[in-house]
N, C-alpha and C positions, 0 to 999 in steps of 0.2 A: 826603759833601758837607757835614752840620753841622758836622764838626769842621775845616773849611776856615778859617772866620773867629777858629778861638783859638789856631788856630797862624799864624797873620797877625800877630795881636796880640802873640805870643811872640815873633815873629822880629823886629817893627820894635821894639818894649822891648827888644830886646839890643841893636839895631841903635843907636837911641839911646845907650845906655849906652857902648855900644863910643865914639861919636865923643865923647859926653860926656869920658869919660878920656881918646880921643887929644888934645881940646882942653888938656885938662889939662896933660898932660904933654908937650904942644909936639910932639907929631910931628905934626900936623896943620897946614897952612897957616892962615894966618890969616882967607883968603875962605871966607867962610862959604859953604856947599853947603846948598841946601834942598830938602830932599826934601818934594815936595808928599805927604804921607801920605793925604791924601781922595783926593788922585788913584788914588793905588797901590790904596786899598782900595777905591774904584768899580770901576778895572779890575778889584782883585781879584774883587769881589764880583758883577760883571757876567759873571765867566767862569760860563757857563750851562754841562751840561756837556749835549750832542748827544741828544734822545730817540732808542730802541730807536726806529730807522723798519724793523728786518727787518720786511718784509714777507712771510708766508708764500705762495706762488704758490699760485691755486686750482687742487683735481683739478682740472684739463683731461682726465684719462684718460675718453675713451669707447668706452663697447663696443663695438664693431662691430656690427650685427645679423645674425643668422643667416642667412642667405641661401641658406642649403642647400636647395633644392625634390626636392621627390623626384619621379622622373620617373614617370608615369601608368605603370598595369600594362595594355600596349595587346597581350597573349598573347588573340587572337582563336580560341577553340575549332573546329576545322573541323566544318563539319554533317556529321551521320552520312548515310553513303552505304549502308548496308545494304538492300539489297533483298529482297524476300519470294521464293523460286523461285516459279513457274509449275506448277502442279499438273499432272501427268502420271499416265498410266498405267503401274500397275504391271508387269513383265513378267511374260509369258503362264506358266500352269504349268498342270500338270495337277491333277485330281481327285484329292483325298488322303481318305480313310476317317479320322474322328477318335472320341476316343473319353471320351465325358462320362459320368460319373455321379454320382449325389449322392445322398448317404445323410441319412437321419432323425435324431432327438433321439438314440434309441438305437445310430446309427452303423449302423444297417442300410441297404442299399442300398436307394431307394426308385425309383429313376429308370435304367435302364442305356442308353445312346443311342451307335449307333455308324451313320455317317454323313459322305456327302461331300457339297459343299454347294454350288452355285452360284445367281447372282443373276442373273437374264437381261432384259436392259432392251431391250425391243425398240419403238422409237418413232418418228414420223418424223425422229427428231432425231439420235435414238444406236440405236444395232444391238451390243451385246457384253454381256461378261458377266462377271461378278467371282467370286473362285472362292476362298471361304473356305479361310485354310490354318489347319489346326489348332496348326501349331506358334507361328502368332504368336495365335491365343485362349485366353481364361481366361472358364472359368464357374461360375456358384455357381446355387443356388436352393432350393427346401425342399419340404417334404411334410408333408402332412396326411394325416387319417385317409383322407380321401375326394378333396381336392386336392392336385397336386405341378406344379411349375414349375421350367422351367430357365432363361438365361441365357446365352447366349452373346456374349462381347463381345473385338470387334477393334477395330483403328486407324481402321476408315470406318467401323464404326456395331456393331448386332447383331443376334438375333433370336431368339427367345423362344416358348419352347412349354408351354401349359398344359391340364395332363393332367384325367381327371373320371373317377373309378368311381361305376359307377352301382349301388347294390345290389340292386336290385329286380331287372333285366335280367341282372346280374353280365360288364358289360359294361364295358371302358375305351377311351376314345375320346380324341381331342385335342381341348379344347373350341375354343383356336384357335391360332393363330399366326401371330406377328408380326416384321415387319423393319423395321429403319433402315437407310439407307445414304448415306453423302455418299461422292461417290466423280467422279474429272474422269474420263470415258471417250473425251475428247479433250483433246488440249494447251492447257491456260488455259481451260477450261470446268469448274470443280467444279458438279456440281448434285446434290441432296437429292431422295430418294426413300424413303418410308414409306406403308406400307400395313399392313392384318389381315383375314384370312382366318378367317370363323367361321361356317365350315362345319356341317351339322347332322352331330356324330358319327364327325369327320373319321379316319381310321387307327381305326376302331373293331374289336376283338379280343376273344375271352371274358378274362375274370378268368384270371390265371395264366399268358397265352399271348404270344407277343413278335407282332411286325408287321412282315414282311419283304417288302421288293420291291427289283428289281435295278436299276431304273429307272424313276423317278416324277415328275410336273411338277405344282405347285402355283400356280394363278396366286391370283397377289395384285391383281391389276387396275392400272389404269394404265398396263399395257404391260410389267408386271414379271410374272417367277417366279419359283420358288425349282424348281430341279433338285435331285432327289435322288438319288442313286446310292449303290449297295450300301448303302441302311438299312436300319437293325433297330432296336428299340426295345422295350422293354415298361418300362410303369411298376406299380405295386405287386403283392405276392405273389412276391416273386422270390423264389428257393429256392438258396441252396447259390452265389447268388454268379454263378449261369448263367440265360440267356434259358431261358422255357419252349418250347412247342410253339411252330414257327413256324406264322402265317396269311397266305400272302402274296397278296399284291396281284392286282388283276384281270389287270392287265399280265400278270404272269407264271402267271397259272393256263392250263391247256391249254383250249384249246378244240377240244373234241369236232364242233364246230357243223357243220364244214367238210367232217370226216370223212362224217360224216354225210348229207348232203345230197351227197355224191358215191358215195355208198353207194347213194341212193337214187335217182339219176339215174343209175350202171349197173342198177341192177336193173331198171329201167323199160325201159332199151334192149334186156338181155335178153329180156327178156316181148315188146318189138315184135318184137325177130329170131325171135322163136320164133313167134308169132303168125302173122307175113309165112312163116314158111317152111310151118305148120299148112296154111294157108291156098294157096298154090302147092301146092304137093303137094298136094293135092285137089284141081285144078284139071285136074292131069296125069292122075290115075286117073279124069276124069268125060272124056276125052279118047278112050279107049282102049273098042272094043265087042267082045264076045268071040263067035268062029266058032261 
């Protein structure tokens, strides 16, 4: 756009020149023509040229916003319906002989115990009886020089026997024994029974000897017992692995008692028959007078 106005200047200096010569040289008419030149070069110089109006358009771009919701996590757990069963009785079985024993430091047998075992609950409430099986019990227990204990333990409870040699006497006895038991003897009734028995010198035996009886009842009080059937037992001095001399129980010792006293209630009836007949017969020869 500066060099606008020196080629203006150029172009009307020719331009001039140019008519200056046609005048000259007669090809030009004689009415002179006047070029207003302020005019020309105001308009020229008026030609503005248009301002850059590009307008650049503002971003308009807008983001959408997220509108994603995440839906609630509405997975309700169902409550546990698990129920507890209703405690019942076992079913019925018979008397089983088991057979415990427990050895010392030294691995020697201190304790040999063979044994069927029942719990007898007799009360106004319950009347039956639990009836230890040995294949569902496990027992442990130990030995000293002078005391030895066992252990017996099942699914409803256990019961426990603690031995005593006595040196002086040479004497071994049980000093007592013990039961637990939770056991339902009716449908949806559990009830708990424990008791000890300590007895003065209870299964008492010499030194050396085992304790046998074929049938035994031990109460425990509260309305319980323990049934024993076909036990044997001895605790220390065992020999070779085997009970010693059996001692058994009153139950099973004989009684003479009976013999006895029927022994002596015939004899006596003898002595009257004989008496009563002594006596008649005299009676007959004081009868008779001789010729």
């Amino acid at each position: 756009s500066d060099l606008a106005p020196i080629w203006k200047q150029i172009f009307l200096h020719s331009l001039s020149a140019s008519f200056s010569s046609a005048l000259t040289s007669g090809a030009l008419s004689a009415t002179p023509t006047t070029i207003n030149l302020n005019k020309l070069n105001q308009n020229s110089s008026t030609t503005t040229p248009s301002p850059n109006t590009t307008t650049h358009s503002p971003n308009t771009t807008t983001h959408s916003p997220n509108t994603t919701t995440h839906s609630p996590n509405t997975t309700t757990s169902a409550p546990s319906t698990t129920t507890t069963p209703l405690p019942v009785p076992t079913p019925s079985t018979n008397m089983t002989v088991g057979n415990y024993n427990v050895t010392d430091e030294k691995g020697s047998l201190c304790i040999m115990l063979d044994m069927a075992i029942g719990i007898r609950v007799n009360t106004s409430m319950v009347n039956g009886t639990f009836i230890v099986q040995p294949s569902k019990t496990n027992f442990n227990g130990e030995c000293s020089q002078n005391v030895a204990s066992i252990i017996l333990n099942f699914g409803e409870g256990g019961i426990s026997l603690k031995f005593n040699k006595n040196d002086a006497t040479k004497k071994v006895f049980v000093e007592f024994i013990q039961y637990d038991l939770t056991y339902a003897f009716k449908t949806g009734v559990l009830s708990n029974y424990t008791g000890l028995n300590r007895s003065l010198e209870l299964f008492s035996v010499d030194l050396g000897h085992s304790y046998s009886c074929k049938a035994e009842t031990v109460y425990m009080g509260g309305g319980v017992s323990l049934d024993l059937t076909q036990n044997r037992f001895q605790a220390f001095d065992i020999k070779n692995n085997v009970f010693g001399s059996p001692e058994v129980c009153k139950a099973d010792q004989r009684d003479y008692r009976v013999a006895i006293v029927v022994g002596i209630i015939l004899i006596i009836l003898i002595v009257i028959v004989v008496i009563a007949y002594l006596i008649s017969r005299k009676r007959r020869s004081n009868g008779y007078q001789s010729l």
